[in-house]
Short mmCIF file of the C-alpha atoms (twelve columns), coordinates in Angstrom:
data_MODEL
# 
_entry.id   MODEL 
# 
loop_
_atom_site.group_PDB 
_atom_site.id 
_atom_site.type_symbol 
_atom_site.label_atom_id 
_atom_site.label_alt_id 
_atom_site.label_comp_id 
_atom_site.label_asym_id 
_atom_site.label_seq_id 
_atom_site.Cartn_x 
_atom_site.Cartn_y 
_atom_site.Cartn_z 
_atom_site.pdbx_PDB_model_num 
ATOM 1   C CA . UNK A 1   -109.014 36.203  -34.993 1 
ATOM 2   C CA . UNK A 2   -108.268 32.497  -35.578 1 
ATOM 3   C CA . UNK A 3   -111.538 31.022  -34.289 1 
ATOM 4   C CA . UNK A 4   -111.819 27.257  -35.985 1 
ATOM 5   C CA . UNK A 5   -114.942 26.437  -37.725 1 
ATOM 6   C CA . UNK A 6   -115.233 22.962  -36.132 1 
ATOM 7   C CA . UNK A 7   -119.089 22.587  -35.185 1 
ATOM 8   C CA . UNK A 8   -118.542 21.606  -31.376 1 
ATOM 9   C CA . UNK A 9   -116.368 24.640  -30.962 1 
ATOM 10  C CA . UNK A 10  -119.705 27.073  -31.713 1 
ATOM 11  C CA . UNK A 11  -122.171 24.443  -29.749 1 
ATOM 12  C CA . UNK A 12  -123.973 24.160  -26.495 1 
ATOM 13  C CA . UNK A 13  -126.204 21.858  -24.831 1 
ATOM 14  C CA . UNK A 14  -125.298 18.534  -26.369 1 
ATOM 15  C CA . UNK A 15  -125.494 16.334  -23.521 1 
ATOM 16  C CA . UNK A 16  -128.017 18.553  -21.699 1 
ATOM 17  C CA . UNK A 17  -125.707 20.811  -19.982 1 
ATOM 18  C CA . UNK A 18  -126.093 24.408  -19.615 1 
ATOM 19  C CA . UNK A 19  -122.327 25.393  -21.258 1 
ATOM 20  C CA . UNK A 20  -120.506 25.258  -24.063 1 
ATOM 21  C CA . UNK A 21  -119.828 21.726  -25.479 1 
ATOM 22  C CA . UNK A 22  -116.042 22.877  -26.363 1 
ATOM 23  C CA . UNK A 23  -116.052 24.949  -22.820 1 
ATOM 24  C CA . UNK A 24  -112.783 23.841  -21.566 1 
ATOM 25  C CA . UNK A 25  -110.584 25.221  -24.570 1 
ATOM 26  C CA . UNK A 26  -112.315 28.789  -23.962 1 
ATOM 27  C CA . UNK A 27  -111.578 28.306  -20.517 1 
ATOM 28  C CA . UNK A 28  -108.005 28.209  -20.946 1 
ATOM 29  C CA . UNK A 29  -108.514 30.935  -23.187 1 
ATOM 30  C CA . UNK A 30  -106.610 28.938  -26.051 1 
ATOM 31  C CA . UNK A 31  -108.079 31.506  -28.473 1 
ATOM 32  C CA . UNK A 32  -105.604 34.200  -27.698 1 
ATOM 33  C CA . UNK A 33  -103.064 31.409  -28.080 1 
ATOM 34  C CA . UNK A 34  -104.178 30.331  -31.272 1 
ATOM 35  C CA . UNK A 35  -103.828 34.504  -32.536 1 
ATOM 36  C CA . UNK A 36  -100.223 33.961  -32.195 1 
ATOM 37  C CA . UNK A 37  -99.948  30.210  -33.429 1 
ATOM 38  C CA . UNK A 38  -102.149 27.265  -33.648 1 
ATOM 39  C CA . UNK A 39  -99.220  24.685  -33.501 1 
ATOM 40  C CA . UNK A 40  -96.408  23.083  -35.418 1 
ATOM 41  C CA . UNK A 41  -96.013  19.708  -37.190 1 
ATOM 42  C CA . UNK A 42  -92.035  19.924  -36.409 1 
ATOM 43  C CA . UNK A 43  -93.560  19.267  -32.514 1 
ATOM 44  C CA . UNK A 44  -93.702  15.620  -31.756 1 
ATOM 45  C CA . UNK A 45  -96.239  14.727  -28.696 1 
ATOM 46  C CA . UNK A 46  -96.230  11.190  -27.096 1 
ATOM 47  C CA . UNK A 47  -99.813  9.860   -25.512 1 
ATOM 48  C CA . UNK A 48  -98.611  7.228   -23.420 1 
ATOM 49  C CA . UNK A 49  -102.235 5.547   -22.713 1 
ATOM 50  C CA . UNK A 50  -104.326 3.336   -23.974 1 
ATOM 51  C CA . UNK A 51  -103.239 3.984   -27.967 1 
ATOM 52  C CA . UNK A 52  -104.764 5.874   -30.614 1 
ATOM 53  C CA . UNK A 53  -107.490 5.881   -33.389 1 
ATOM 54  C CA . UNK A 54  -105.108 6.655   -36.135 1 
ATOM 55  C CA . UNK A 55  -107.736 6.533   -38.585 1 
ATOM 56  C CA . UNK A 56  -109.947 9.083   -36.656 1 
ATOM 57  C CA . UNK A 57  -111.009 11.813  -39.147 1 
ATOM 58  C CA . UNK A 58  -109.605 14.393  -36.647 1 
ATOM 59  C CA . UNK A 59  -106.275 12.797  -36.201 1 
ATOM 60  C CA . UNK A 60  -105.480 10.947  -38.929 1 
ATOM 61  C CA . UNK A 61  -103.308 13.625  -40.748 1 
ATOM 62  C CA . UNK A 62  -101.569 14.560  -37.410 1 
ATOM 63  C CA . UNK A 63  -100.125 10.610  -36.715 1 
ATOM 64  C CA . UNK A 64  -96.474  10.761  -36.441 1 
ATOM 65  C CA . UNK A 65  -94.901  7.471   -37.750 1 
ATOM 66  C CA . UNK A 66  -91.240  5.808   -37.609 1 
ATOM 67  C CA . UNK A 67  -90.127  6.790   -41.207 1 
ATOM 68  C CA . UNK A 68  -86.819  5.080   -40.189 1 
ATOM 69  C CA . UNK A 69  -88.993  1.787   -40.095 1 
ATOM 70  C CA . UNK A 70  -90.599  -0.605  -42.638 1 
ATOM 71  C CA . UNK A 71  -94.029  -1.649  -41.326 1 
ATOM 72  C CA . UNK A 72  -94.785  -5.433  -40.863 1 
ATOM 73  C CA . UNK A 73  -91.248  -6.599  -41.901 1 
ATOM 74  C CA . UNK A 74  -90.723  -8.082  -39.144 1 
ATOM 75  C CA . UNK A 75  -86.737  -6.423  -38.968 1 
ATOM 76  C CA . UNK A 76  -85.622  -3.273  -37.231 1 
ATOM 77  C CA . UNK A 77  -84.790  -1.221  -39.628 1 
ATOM 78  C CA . UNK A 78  -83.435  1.690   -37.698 1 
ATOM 79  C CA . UNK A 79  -81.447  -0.311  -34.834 1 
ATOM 80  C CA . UNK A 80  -83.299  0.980   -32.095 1 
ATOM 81  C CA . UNK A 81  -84.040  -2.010  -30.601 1 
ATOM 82  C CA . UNK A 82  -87.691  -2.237  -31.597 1 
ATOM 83  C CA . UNK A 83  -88.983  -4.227  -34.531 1 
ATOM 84  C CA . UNK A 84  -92.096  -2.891  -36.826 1 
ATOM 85  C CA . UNK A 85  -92.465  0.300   -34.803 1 
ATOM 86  C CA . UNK A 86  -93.408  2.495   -37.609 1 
ATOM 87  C CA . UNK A 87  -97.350  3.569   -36.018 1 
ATOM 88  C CA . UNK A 88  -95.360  3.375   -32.333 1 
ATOM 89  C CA . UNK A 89  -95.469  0.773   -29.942 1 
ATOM 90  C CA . UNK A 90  -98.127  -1.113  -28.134 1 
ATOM 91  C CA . UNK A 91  -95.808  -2.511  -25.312 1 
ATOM 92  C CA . UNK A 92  -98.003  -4.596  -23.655 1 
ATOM 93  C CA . UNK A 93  -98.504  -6.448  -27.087 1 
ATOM 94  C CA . UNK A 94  -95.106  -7.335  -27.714 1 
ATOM 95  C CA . UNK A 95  -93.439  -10.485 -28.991 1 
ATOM 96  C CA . UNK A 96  -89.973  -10.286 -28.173 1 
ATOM 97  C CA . UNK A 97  -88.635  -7.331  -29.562 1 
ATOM 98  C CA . UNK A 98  -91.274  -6.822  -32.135 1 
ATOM 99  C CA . UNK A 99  -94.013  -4.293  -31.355 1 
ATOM 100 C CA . UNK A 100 -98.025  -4.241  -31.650 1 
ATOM 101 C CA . UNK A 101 -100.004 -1.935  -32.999 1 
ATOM 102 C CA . UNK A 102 -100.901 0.669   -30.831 1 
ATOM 103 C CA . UNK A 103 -104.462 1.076   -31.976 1 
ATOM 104 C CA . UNK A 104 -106.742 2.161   -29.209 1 
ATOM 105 C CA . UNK A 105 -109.341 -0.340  -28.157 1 
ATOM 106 C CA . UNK A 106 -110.398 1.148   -25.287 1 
ATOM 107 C CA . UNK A 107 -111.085 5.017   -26.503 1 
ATOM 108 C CA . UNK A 108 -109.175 7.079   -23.069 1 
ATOM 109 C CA . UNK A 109 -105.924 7.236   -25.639 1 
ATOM 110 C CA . UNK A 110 -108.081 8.937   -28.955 1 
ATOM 111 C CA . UNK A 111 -110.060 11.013  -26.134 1 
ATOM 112 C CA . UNK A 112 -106.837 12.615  -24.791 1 
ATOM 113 C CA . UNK A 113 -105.214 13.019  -28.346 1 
ATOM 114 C CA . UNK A 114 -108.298 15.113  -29.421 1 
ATOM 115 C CA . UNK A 115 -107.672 17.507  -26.737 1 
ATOM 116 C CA . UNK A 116 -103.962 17.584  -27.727 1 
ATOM 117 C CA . UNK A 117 -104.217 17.787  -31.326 1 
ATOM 118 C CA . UNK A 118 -107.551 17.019  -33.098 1 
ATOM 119 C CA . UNK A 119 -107.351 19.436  -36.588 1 
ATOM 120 C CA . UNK A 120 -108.317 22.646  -36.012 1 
ATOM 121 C CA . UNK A 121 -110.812 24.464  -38.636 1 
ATOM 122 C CA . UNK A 122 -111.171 21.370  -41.047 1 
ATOM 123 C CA . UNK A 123 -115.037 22.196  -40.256 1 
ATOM 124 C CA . UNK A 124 -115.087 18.358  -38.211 1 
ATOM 125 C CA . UNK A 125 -115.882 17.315  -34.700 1 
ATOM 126 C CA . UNK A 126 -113.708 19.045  -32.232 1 
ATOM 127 C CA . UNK A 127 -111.016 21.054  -32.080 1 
ATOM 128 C CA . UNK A 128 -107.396 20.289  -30.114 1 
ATOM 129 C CA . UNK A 129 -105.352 22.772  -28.299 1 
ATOM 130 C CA . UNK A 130 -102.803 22.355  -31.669 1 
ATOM 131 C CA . UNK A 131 -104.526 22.257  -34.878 1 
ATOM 132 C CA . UNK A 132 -101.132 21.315  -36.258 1 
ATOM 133 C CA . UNK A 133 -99.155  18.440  -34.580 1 
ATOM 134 C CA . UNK A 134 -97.652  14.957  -34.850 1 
ATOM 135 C CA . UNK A 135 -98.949  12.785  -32.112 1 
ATOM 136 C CA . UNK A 136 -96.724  9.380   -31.074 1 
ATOM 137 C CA . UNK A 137 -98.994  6.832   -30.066 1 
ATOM 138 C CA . UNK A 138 -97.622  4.711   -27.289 1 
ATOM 139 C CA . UNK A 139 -99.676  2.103   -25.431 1 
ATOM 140 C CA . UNK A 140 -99.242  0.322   -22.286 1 
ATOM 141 C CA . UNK A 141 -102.820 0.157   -21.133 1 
ATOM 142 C CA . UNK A 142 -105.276 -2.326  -22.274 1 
ATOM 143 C CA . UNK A 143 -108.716 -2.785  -23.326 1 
ATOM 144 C CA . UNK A 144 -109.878 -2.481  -19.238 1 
ATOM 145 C CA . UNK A 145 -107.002 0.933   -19.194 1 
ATOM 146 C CA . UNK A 146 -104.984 -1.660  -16.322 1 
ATOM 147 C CA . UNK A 147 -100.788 -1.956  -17.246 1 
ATOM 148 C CA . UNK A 148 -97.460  -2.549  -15.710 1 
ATOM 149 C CA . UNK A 149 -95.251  0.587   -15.030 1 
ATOM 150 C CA . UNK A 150 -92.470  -1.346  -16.282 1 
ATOM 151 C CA . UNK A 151 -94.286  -1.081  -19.562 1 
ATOM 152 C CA . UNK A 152 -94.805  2.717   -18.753 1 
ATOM 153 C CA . UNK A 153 -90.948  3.160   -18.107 1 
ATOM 154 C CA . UNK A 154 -90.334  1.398   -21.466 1 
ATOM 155 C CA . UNK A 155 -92.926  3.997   -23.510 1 
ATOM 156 C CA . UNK A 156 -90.998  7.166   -21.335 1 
ATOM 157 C CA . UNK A 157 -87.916  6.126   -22.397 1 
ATOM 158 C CA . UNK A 158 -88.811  5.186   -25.809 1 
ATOM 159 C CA . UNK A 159 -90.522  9.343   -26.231 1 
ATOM 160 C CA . UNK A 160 -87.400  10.333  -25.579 1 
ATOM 161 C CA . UNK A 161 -84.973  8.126   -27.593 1 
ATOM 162 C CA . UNK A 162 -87.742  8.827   -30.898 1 
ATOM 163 C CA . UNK A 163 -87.724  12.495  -30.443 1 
ATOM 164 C CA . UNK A 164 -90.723  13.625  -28.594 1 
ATOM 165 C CA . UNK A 165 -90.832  16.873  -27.025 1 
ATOM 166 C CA . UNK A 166 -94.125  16.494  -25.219 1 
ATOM 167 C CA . UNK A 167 -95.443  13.371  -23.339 1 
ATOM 168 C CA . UNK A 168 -98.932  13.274  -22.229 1 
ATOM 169 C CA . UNK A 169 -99.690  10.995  -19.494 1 
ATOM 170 C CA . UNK A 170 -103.310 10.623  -17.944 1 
ATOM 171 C CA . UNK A 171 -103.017 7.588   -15.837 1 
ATOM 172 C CA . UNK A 172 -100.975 6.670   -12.402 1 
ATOM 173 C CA . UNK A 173 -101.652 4.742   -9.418  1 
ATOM 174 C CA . UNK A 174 -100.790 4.638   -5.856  1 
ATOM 175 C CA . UNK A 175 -97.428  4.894   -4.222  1 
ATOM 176 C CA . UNK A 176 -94.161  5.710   -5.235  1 
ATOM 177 C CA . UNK A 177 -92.056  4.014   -8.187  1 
ATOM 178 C CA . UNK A 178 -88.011  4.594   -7.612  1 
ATOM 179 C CA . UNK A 179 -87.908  3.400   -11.979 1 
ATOM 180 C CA . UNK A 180 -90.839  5.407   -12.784 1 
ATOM 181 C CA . UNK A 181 -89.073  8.739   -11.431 1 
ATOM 182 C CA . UNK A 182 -85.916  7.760   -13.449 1 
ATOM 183 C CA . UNK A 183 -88.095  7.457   -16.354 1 
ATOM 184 C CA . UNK A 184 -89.504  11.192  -15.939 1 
ATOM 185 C CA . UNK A 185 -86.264  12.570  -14.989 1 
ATOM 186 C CA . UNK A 186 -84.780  10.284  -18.524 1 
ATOM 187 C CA . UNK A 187 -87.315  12.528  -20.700 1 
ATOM 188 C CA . UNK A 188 -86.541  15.506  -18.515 1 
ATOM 189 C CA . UNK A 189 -82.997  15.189  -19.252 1 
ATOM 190 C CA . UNK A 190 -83.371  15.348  -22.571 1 
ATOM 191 C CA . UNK A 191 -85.297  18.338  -22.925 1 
ATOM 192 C CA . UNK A 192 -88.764  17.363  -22.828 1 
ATOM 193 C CA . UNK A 193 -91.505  18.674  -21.173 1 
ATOM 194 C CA . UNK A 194 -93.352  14.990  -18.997 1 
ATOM 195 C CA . UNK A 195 -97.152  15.991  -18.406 1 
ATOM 196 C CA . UNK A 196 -98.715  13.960  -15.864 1 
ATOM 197 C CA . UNK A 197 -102.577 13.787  -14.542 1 
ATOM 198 C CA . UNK A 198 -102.689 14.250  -10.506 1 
ATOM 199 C CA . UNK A 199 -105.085 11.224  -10.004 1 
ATOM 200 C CA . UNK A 200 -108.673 10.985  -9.598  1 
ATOM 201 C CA . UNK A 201 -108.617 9.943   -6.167  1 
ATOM 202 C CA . UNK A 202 -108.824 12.465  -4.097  1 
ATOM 203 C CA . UNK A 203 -105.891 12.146  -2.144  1 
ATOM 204 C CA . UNK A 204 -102.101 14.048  -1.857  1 
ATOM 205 C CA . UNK A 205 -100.355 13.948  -4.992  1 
ATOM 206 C CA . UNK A 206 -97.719  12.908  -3.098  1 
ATOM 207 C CA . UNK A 207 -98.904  9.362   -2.255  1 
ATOM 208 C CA . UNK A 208 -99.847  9.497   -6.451  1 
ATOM 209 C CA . UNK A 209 -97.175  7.954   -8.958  1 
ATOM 210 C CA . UNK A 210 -95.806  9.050   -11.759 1 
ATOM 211 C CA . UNK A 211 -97.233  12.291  -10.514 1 
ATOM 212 C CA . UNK A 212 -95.278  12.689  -7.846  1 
ATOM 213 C CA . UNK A 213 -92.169  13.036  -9.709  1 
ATOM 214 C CA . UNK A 214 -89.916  15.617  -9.137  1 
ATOM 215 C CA . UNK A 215 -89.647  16.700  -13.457 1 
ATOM 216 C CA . UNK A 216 -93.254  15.881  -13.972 1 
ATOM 217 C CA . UNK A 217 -95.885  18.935  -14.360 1 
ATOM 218 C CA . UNK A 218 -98.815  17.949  -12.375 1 
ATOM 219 C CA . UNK A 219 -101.983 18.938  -13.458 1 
ATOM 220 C CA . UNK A 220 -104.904 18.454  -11.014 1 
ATOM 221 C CA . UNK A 221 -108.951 18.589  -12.629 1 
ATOM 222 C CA . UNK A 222 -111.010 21.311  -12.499 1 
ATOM 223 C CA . UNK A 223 -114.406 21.870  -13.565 1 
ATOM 224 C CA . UNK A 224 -116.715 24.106  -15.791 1 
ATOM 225 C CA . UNK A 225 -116.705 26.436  -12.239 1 
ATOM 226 C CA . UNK A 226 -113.362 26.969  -11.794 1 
ATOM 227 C CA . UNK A 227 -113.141 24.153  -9.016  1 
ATOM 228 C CA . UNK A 228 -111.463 21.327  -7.823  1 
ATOM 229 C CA . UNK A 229 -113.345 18.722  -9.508  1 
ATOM 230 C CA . UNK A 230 -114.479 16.125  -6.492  1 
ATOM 231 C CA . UNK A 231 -112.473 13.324  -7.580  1 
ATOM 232 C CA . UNK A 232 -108.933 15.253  -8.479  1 
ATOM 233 C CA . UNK A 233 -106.049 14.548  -6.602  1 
ATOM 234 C CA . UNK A 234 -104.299 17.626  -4.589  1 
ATOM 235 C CA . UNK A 235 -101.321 19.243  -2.729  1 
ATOM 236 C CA . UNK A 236 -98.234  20.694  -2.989  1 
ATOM 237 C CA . UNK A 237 -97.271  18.860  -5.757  1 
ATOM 238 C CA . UNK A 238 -100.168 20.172  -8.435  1 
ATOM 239 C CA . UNK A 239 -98.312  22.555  -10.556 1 
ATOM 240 C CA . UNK A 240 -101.662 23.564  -12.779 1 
ATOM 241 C CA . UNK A 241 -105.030 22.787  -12.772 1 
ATOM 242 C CA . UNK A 242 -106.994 22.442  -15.754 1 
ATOM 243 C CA . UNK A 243 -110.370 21.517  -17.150 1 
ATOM 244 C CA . UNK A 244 -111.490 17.688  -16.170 1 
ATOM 245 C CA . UNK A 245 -115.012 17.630  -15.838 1 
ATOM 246 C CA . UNK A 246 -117.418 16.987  -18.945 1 
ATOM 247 C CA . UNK A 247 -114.757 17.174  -21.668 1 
ATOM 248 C CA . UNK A 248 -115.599 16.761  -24.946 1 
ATOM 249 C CA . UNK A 249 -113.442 14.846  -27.457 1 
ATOM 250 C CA . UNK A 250 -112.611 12.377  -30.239 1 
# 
């Protein structure tokens, strides 16, 4: 009977609609998931996007940082070939080997992260699908959400070197990407689980990259009726489909 007490969990209506504002986590029925457990803070998560609000009241305590690394000391500590990664990366705001913050100044990255992990029954905002995580905030997308998959390659590989056992990844473009399948099959290889949106424009997965990937799970959008929302991407390459439409978040 672990039902959270965060207010947009029990609300309807706030933008008008007809539904729940929290409808897609009954959808998936997370509720029966949360009876058995409502997460773990040994389970590392990377959101490869645009960065993350790490001073968001519903994420703050879930923030995984570098413990190996001394912030702003402009040395890397732990020899991993990154300086002053102790938040994560921001790869696109590099100098040399020395990262930048990966604060989100666009909002996609904190929206996706409260879906993943925003605390669960702290009676605040939303709820995530784990109440108790540690998310890895990796950014390769800018203020306009545009990057280089060479910077995308870079944040794969670096989930995987830093110990992440999830990466979330809600962006892609069209084509295929010979290094951005390497990169999947890197964090596959290493026992992680690479979760990767289908594309919002309605067209075959296939054509879609990095969801085409042979390791990645491809999840296509669906909406508050059970359909294929009008913009997801489709075809034999969707493994799952999952709510997309009207989502609520940090």
């Amino acid at each position: 009977t672990a039902i959270p007490n965060d207010p947009y969990y029990s609300s309807t209506g706030s933008w008008g609609q007809s539904y729940d504002d929290l409808w897609g986590m009954k959808k998936i029925n997370a509720a029966s998931a949360w009876d058995q457990t409502t997460g773990s803070s040994s389970i590392i998560v990377a959101d490869i996007d645009t960065g993350v609000d790490r001073n968001h009241a519903d994420l703050q305590g879930q923030m995984w940082v570098n413990s190996g690394e001394t912030p702003g000391n402009g040395v890397d500590d732990d020899g991993n070939g990154y300086i002053d990664d102790y938040y994560g990366c921001n790869f696109i705001g590099m100098t040399g080997d020395r990262c930048g913050d990966p604060m989100d100044d666009h909002g996609h990255g904190t929206h996706t992260v409260g879906t993943i992990a925003a605390v669960g029954n702290n009676g605040i905002g939303v709820v995530g699908v784990n109440w108790t995580s540690r998310i890895m905030a990796l950014k390769f997308l800018d203020s306009n959400g545009s990057g280089y998959l060479s910077d995308g390659v870079k944040a794969l590989q670096y989930a995987a070197d830093m110990g992440a056992r999830v990466s979330s990844n809600s962006w892609g473009g069209g084509g295929t990407s010979q290094m951005m399948d390497d990169a999947v099959k890197y964090e596959h290889d290493r026992g992680m689980v690479t979760v990767i949106a289908a594309g919002n424009s309605n067209v075959d997965a296939l054509d879609f990259n990095p969801a085409s990937a042979d390791y990645a799970v491809t999840v296509a959008a669906s909406d508050f009726n059970d359909v294929k929302a009008s913009f997801s991407n489709w075809g034999e390459k969707i493994d799952v489909a999952a709510p997309g439409v009207d989502i609520l978040s940090t």
